[in-house]
C-alpha positions as CSV (number, residue, x, y, z in Angstrom):
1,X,1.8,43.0,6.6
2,X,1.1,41.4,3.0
3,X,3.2,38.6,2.9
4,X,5.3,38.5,-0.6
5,X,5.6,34.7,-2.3
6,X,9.1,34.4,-3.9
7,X,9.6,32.0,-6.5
8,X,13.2,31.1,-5.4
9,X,12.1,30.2,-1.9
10,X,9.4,27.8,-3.4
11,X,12.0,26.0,-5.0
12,X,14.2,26.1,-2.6
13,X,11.4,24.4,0.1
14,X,10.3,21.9,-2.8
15,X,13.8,20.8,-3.1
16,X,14.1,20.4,0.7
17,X,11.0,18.2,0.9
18,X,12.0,16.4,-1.8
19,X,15.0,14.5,-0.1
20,X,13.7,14.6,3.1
21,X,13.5,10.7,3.9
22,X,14.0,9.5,1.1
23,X,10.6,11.2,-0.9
24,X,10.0,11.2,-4.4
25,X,6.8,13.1,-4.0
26,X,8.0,16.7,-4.2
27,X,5.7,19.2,-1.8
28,X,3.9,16.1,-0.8
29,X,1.7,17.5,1.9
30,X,1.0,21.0,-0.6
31,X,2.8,23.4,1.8
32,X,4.4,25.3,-1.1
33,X,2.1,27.4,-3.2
34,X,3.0,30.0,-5.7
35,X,0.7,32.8,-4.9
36,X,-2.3,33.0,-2.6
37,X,-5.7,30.5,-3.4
38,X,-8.7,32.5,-4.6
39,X,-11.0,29.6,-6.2
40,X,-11.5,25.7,-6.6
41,X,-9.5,23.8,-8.6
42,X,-6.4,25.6,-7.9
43,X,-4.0,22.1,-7.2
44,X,-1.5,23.5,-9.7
45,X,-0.3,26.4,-7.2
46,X,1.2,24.0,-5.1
47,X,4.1,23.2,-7.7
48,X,4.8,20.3,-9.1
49,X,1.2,18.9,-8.4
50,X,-1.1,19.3,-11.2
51,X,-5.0,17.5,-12.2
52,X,-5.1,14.4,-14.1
53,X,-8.5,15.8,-16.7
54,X,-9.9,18.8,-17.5
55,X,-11.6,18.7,-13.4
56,X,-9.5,20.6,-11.2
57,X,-8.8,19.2,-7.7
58,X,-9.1,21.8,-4.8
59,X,-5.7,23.3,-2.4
60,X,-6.7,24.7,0.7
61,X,-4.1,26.7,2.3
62,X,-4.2,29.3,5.7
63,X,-3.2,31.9,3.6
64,X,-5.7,31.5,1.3
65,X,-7.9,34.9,0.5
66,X,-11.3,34.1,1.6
67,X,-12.5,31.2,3.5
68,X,-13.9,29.0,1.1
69,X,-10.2,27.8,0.9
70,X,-8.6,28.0,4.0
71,X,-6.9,25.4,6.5
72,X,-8.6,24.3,9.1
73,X,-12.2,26.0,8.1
74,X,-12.9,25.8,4.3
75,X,-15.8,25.4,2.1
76,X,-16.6,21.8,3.0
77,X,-15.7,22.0,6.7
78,X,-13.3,22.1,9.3
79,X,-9.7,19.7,8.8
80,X,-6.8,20.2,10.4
81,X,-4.1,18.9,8.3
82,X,-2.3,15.9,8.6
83,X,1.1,17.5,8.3
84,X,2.1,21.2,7.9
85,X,-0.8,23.4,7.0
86,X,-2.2,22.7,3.6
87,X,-3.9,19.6,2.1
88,X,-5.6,19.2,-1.2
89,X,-9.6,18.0,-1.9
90,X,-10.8,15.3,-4.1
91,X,-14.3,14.5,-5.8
92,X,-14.1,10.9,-5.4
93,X,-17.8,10.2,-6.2
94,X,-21.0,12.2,-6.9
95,X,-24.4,11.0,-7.2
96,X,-25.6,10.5,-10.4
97,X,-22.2,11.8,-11.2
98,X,-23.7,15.2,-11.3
99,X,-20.4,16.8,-10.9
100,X,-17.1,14.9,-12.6
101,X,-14.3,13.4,-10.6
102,X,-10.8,15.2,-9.6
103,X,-7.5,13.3,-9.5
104,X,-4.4,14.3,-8.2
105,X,-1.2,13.8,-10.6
106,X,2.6,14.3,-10.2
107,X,5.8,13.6,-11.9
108,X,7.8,11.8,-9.5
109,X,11.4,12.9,-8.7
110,X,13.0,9.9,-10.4
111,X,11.2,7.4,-11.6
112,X,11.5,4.2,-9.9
113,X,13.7,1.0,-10.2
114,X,12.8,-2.3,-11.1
115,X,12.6,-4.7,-8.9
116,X,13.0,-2.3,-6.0
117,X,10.4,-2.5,-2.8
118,X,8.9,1.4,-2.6
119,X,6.0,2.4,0.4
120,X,3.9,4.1,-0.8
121,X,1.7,6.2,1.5
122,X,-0.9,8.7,1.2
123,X,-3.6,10.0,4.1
124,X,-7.4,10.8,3.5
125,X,-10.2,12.7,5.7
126,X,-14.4,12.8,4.6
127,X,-14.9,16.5,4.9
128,X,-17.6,17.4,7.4
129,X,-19.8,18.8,4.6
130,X,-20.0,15.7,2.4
131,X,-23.2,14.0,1.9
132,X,-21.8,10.6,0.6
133,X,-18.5,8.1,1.5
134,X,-17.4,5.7,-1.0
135,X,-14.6,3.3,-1.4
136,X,-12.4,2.8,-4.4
137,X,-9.8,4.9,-3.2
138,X,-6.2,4.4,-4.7
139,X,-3.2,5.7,-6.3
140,X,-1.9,4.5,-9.5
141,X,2.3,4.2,-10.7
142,X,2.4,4.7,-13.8
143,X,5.5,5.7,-16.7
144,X,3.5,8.3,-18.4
145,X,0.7,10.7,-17.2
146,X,-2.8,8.7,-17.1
147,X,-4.4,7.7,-20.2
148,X,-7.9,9.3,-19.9
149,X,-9.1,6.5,-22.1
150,X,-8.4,4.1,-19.9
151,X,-9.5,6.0,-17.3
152,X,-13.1,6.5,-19.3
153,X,-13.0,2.3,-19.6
154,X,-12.8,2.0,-16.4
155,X,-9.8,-0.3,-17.2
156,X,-7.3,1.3,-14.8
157,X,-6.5,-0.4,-11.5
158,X,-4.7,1.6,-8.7
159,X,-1.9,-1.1,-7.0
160,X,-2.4,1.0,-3.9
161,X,-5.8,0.7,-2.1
162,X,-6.9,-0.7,1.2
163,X,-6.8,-4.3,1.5
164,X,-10.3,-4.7,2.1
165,X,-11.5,-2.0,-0.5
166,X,-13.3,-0.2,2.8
167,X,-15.3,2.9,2.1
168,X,-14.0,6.1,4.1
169,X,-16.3,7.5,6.4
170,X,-13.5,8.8,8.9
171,X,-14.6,13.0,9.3
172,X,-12.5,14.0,12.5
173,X,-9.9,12.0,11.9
174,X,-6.8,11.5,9.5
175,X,-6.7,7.8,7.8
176,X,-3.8,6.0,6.2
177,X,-3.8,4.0,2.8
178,X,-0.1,2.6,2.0
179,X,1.3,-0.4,0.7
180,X,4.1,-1.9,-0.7
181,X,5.0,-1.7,-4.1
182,X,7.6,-4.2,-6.3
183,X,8.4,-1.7,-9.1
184,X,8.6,-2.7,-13.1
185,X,11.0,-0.1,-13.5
186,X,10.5,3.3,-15.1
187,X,7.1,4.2,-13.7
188,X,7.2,8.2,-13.1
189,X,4.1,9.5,-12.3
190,X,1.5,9.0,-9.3
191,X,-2.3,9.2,-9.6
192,X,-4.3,9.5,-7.0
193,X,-8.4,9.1,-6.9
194,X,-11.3,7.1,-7.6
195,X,-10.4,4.8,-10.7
196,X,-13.8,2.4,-11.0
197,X,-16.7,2.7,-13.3
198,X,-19.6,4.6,-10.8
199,X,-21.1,0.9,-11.3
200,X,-18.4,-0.3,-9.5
201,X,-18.3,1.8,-6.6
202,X,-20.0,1.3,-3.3
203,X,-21.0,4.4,-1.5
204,X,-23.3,5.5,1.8
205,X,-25.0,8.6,2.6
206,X,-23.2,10.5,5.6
207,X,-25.1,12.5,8.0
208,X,-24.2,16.3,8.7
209,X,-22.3,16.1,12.2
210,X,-24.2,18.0,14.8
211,X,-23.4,21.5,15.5
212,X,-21.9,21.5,11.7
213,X,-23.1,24.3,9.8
214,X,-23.5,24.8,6.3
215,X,-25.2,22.7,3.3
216,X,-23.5,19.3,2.3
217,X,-22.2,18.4,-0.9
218,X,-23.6,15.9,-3.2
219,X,-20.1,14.3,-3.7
220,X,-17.9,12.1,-1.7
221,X,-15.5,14.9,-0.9
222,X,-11.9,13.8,0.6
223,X,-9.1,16.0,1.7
224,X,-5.7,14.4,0.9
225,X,-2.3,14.9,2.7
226,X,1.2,13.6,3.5
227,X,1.4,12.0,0.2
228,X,4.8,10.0,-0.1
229,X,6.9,7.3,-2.3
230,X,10.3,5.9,-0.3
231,X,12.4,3.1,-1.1
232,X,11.9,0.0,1.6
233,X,15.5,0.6,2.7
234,X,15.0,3.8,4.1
235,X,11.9,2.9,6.0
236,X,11.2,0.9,9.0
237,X,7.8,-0.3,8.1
238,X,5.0,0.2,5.6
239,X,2.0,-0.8,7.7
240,X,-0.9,1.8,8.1
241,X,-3.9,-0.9,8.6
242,X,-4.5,-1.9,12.2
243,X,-7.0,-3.9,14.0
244,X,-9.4,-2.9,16.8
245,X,-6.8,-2.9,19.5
246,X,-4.4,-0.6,17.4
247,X,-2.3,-2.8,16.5
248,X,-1.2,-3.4,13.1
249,X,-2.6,-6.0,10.9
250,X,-0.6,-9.2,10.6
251,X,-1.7,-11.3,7.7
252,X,-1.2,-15.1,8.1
253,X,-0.9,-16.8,4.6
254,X,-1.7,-21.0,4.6
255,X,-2.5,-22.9,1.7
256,X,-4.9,-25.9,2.1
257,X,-4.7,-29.1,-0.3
258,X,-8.0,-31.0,-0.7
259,X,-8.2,-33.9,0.8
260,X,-9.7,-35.3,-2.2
261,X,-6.7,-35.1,-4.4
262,X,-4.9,-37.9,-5.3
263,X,-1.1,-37.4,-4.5
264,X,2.1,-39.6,-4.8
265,X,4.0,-38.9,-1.9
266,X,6.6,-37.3,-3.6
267,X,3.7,-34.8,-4.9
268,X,2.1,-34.6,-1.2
269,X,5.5,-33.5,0.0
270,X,6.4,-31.5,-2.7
271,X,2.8,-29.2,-2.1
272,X,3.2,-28.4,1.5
273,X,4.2,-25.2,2.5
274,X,5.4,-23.3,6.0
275,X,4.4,-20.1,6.2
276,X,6.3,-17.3,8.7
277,X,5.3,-14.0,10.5
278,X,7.6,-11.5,9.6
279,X,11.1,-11.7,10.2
280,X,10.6,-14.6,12.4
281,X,11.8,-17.9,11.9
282,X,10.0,-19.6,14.4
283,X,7.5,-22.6,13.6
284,X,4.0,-21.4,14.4
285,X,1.3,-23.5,15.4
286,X,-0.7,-23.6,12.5
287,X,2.3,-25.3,10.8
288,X,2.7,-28.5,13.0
289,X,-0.2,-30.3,11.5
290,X,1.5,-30.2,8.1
291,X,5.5,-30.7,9.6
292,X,4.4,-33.8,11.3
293,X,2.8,-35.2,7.7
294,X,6.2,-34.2,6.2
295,X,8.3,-36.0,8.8
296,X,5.8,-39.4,9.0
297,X,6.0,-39.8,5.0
298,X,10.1,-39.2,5.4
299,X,10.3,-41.8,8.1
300,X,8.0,-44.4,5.7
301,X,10.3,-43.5,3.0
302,X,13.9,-43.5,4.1
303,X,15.4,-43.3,0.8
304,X,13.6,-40.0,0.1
305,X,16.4,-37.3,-0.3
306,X,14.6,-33.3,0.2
307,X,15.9,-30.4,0.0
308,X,14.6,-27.5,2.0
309,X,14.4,-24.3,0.7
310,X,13.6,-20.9,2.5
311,X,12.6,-17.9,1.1
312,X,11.8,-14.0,2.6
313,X,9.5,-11.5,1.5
314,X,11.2,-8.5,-0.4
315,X,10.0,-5.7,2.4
316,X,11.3,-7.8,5.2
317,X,14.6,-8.9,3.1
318,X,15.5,-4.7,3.3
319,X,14.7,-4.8,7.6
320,X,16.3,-8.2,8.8
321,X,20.3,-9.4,9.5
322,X,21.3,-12.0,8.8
323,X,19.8,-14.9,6.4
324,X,16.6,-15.0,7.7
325,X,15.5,-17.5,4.5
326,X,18.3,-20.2,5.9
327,X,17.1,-20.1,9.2
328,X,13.2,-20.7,8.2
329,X,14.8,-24.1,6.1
330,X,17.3,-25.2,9.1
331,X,14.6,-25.0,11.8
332,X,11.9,-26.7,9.6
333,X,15.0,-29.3,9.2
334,X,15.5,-29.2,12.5
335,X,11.7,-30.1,13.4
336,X,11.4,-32.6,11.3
337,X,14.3,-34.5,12.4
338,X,12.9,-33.7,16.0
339,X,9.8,-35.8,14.5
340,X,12.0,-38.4,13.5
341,X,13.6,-37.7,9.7
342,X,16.7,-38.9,8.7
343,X,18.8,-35.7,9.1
344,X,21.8,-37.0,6.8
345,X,18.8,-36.5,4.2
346,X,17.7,-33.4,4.5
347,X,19.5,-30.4,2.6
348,X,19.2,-26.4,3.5
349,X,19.2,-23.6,1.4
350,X,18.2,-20.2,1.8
351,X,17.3,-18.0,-1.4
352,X,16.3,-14.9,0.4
353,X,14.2,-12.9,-2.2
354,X,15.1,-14.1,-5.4
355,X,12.2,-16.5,-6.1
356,X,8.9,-14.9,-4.8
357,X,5.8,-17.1,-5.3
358,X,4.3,-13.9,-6.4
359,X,5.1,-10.3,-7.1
360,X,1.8,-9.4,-5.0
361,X,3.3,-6.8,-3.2
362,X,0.2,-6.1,-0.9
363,X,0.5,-7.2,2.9
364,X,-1.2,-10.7,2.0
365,X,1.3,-11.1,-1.3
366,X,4.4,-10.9,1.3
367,X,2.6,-13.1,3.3
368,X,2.6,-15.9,0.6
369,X,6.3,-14.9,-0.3
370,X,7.6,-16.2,3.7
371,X,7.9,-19.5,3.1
372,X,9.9,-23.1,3.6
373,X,9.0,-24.9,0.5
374,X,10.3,-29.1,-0.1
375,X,12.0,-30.8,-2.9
376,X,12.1,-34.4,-3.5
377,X,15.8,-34.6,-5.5
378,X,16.3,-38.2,-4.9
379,X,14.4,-41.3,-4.3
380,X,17.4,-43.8,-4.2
């Protein structure tokens, strides 16, 4: 039986996926389409998704008409897809650029607030029929639709990539790139694709799986699926990276001081910093080197008057109870004093999130953000 595509009901399931968890990616894994896919470049059936340039990026769909454009078997291979049963495909690189870049562009549903933590998420597959992998892979947050200037210059930087810039050579299996984001306020479209100069980007030839028929591509051909932005405090975490035994990456931020500097001891204590895990205020090892300097030049210095201040990271600040900022600074006070400090010198304050040491909102940015920091306020 043909199977008729009403308009209404598209709008109706966009509108649905659009407040589902907290999304402002409307249709984000491209299960609504507008009538049936017949030939590349055909992103802008799956409403409100369009191309960034004149290149169209790809919407494969199992009601498709042909195979060329199907879900799971398609032109470039077989994907299931991440979520649902559509994806889109991206030319990320091509060598010698024979054939130009796509992107993937949408408005987003509202654009988003300053100041406020968003995860934002996105998953990527190397189709089975792609000769190359590459790296460079991001999505950009922007206020208007990209500038294709810019884009030419090479002077646009994605704020979402993978921390370690990795190029993708996953084919049978469904990788994540998310990470935080501290908004400007305003910004109301997402990007998504290769942004650097060919120059710039590192890519590897990929051999044709075995038993894979058909000829490869000359590109660096990803699928793209389960695309989503979500405010922190609707979310339980925004980690997607994870080490060799699954687990996901923790990043452990501490800040060295040469020994060759020449410090008052005021300065000395005033540089030190005590970094935190994740809402944890527990002391880790690392740190003890650099409490017991702290406490010996308080003991030498009983006069010295500090005042301890503790500070969160804005993704955690949305997940814990409780002050977790004045807990960091009471048991850093508390160690020291343990060391021997005077404790009727030694003042506590928790700031939470209000004075980040940088808006770095990737997972080592955060990590610099968790933090005990000192303050010499008196000397007498």
């Amino acid at each position: 039986m043909k199977r008729i595509f009403s308009f209404s009901t598209l709008i109706t399931a966009v509108s649905a996926m659009t407040f589902a968890q907290g999304n402002l990616v409307q249709n984000g894994s491209f299960e609504s389409v507008t009538k049936k896919i017949k030939e590349g470049g055909s992103i802008e059936l799956a409403l409100p998704w369009t191309s960034a340039t004149e290149a169209k990026a790809d919407l494969f769909n199992p009601r498709a008409k042909g195979e060329d454009w199907g879900a799971p078997m398609n032109l470039y291979g077989d994907a299931d897809p991440k979520d649902g049963e559509g994806y889109a495909g991206v030319v990320m690189y091509s060598y010698k650029d024979a054939e130009p870049r796509t992107y993937l562009q949408i408005k987003l549903s509202s654009g988003l607030e300053e100041e406020k933590v968003y995860c934002v998420k996105m998953s990527v597959m190397l189709a089975l029929l792609s000769k190359y992998a590459c790296n460079n892979i991001g999505m950009y947050l922007s206020e208007k639709p990209m500038d294709m200037e810019a884009l030419e210059a090479g002077s646009i930087t994605p704020q979402i990539i993978h921390s370690q810039n990795k190029i993708f050579t996953e084919q049978f299996d469904w990788e994540d790139i998310c990470h935080t984001y501290i908004a400007n306020g305003g910004e109301k479209f997402l990007t998504i694709g290769n942004f650097a100069l060919s120059d710039e980007t590192q890519e590897e030839k990929v051999k044709k799986p075995k038993g894979i028929l058909g000829t490869q591509a000359r590109t660096g051909y990803y699928y793209i699926d389960d695309v989503s932005v979500k405010n922190m405090a609707g979310v339980d975490a925004c980690d997607c990276e994870v080490d060799a035994s699954g687990s996901s990456l923790q990043v452990k931020y501490s800040k060295e001081v040469s020994s060759d500097m020449q410090l008052d001891v005021s300065e000395d204590i005033e540089m030190t910093r005590i970094y935190f895990d994740e809402k944890s205020a527990v002391i880790k090892e690392d740190a003890k080197t650099d409490m017991q300097k702290v406490a010996t030049l308080l003991k030498e210095h009983p006069k010295y008057k500090v005042k301890i201040t503790g500070h969160t990271d804005p993704v955690e600040e949305v997940k814990v109870t409780g002050d977790v900022s004045l807990q960091r600074a009471q048991a850093v006070k508390d160690q020291l004093v343990k060391l021997g400090a005077y404790e009727n010198k030694l003042l506590v304050v928790g700031v939470q999130d209000f004075n980040p040491a940088t808006d770095d909102a990737s997972v080592a940015g955060q990590a610099q953000n968790r933090r005990v920091v000192f303050e010499v306020i008196s000397k007498e």
